[in-house]
N, C-alpha and C positions, 0 to 999 in steps of 0.2 A: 584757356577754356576749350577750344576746339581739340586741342588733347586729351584733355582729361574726357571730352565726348569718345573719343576716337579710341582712347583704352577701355572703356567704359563696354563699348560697342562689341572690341576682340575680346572682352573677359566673359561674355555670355558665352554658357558649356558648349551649344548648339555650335554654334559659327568658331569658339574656338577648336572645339572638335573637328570639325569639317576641315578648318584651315590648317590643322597641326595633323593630322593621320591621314585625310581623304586625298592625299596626293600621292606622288612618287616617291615615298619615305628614303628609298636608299638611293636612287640618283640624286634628291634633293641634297644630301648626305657629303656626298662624292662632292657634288658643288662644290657646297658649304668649304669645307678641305681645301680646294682650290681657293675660293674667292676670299679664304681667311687669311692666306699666304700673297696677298697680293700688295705688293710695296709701295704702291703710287701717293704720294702724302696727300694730295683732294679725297681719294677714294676713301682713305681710313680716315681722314678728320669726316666725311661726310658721314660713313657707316657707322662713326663713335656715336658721332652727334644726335644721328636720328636713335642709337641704343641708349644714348643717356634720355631722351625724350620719350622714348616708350617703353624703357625696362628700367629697371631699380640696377644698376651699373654702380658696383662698389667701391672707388678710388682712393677714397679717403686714406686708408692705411697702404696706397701701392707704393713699391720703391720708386718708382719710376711713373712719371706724369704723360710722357711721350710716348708713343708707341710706333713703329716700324711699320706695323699690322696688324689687323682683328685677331692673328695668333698669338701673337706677341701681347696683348690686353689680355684677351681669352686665359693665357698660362701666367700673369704675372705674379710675382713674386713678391711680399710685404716688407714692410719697415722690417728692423731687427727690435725685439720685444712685444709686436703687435699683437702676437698670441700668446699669452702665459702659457707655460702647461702647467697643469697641476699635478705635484710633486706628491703627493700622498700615496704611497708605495699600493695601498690598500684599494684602489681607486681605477681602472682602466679611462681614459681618458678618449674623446671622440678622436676620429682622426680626419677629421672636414669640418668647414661652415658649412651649415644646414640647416634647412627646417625638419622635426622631428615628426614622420608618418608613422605609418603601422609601428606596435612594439609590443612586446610582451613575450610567454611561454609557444614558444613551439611545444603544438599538442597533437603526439602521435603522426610526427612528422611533417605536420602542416601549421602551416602560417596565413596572415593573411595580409591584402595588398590593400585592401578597401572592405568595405563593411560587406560581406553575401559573399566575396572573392577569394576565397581560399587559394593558397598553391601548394603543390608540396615540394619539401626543401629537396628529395634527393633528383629531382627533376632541374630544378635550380641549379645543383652543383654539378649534374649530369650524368652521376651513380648514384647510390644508394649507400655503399661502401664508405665513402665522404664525406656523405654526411652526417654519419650514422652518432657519431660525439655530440652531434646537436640535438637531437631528437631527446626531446622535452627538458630542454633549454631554454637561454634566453636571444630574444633578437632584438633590433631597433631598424627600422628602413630610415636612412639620413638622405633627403635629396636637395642638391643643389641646384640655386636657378642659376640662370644664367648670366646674372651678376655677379655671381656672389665669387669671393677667391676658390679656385678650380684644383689648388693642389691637395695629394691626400698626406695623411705621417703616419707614423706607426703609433698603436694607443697605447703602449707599452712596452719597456725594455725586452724585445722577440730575435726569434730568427725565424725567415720566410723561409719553408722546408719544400714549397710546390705550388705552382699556376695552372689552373688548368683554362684553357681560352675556349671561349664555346661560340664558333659565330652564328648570329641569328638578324632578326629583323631591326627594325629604328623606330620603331613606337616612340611617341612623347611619352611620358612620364610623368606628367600632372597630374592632378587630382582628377582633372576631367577625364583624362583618358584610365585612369586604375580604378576607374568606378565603373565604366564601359566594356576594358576588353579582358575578360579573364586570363587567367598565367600571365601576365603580360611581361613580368620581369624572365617567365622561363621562355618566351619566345625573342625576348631582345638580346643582341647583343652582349658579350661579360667574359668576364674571368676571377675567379675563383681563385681566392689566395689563400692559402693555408698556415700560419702563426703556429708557432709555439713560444708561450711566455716563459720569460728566463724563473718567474718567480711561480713555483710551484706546477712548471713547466705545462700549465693549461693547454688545449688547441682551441684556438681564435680561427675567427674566418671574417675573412673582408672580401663582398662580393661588389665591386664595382661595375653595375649596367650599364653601356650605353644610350642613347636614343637620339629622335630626328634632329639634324645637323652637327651630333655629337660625336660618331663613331669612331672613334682614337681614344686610346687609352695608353700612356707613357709608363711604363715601369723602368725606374733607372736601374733595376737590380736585377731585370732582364736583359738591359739593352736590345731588347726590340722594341718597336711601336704597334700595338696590335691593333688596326681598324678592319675596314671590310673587306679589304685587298690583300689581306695576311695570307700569306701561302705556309706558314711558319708550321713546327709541329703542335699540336693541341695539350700536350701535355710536357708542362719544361721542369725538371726537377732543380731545386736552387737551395744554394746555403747563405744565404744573406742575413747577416745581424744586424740589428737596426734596433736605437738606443730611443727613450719613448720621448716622441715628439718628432722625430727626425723626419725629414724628407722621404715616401717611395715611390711618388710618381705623380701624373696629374693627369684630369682630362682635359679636352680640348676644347669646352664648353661648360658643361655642368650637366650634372645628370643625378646618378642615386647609387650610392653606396647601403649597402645590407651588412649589417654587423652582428655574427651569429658567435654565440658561449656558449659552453657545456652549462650542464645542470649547477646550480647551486652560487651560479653570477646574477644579480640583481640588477634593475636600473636605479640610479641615483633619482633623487628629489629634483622631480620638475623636467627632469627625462619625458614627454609625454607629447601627444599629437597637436600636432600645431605651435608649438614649441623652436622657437629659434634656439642654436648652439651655435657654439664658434670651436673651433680646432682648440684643442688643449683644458677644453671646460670636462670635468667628470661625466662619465658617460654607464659607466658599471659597475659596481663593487665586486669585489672578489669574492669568493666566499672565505669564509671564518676559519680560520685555520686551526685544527683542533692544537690544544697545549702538548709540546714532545715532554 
């Protein structure tokens, strides 16, 4: 009872705003990083304990029950079979659990984060040049909380051709705050992945944001780690193939993936806002391929 008061209490926009943005966003950050790495077995059974009592902490399908550390929960990794993909060549599949926010046509370059909040994509990707293949297309914003599993795959048989890493601030990422603070995804934290589909060589793009307490983002097909201490270059050119469903990195928490199509990609049935997804569920139809 006293819980359920006590989430009840943090779920009003007011006081969760205050307590999720009104602070030290990137020291809080830097913490977080540290105090996720820390191995003392009281400290992590305490820290689980009190996150299964007041977040929705998704275990059920992990390999592994035990953890080392809040990193180690934070990145884990699932049964084998947990996530179907679906195999339907014609079909672009998600490539995260998520809940499903903003989605639709990028129109004349802009999209939106929340209902009044426009942004526009080539601010997002950090050119204009970039993003120019999306521009009146399709998108889906996919955010994960922070229970939910943290790894991203690839939505389709691609190869990763460029990242660009854009560092910026740690805004939350909830509903409360992308109804509050405008651009919010072009002021946080990201990098900008660039896809080309093996099957009618489309370009895809998968924007992975960071936010508060999240700032790590793992690409194993960069082998860097890029958080807020990245002194790295901003722009990494890569040839990385990646078969659909596969592994290309994770965050260190949860946060919101942007999934941007050229023209003539649809979302799938049930694709829609407030909408739960899981890794491997249909995400985009391809378009129609005319008869050779």
């Amino acid at each position: 009872m006293k819980i359920s008061l006590i989430r009840r209490f943090f779920a009003q926009e007011d006081i969760n705003f205050l307590l999720c943005n009104r602070v030290p966003r990137r020291l809080l950050t830097l913490c977080m990083g540290w105090y996720s790495q820390v191995t003392q077995p009281w400290v992590v059974r305490m820290s689980l304990r009190a996150w299964q009592c007041f977040g929705d902490l998704e275990l059920q399908d992990a390999r592994q029950r035990e953890f080392r550390s809040l990193h180690d929960c934070f990145t884990r990794e699932l049964v084998p079979g947990a996530r179907p993909v679906a195999a339907d060549a014609s079909l672009m599949t998600s490539p995260c659990d998520a809940i499903v926010g903003a989605c639709g046509t990028v129109e004349d370059g802009l999209v939106v984060q929340a209902k009044g909040f426009p942004y526009g994509i080539d601010e997002l990707f950090g050119d204009a040049r970039s993003s120019l293949p999306y521009n009146d297309g399709t998108y889906v914003t996919l955010r994960l909380t922070s229970g939910m599993y943290h790894r991203f795959h690839a939505p389709d048989a691609c190869t990763v051709e460029h990242v660009t890493y854009l560092s910026g601030d740690t805004w939350n990422v909830n509903p409360v705050a992308l109804q509050r603070i405008e651009r919010l995804f072009c002021r946080n934290e990201r990098a900008v992945l660039r896809l080309r589909l093996d099957t009618g060589g489309y370009p895809i793009a998968l924007v992975p944001v960071a936010a508060i307490l999240v700032a790590s983002i793992r690409l194993h097909f960069a082998d860097v780690l890029l958080h807020l201490r990245y002194r790295g270059p901003n722009e990494i050119p890569c040839d990385a193939r990646f078969e659909r469903g596969q592994e290309m990195g994770y965050f260190q928490h949860g946060s919101t993936i942007i999934v941007f199509a050229p023209r003539g990609f649809t979302l799938c049935a049930g694709v829609e806002p407030g909408q739960r997804i899981r890794m491997g569920s249909p995400l985009m139809a391809l378009p129609v391929q005319p008869p050779r």
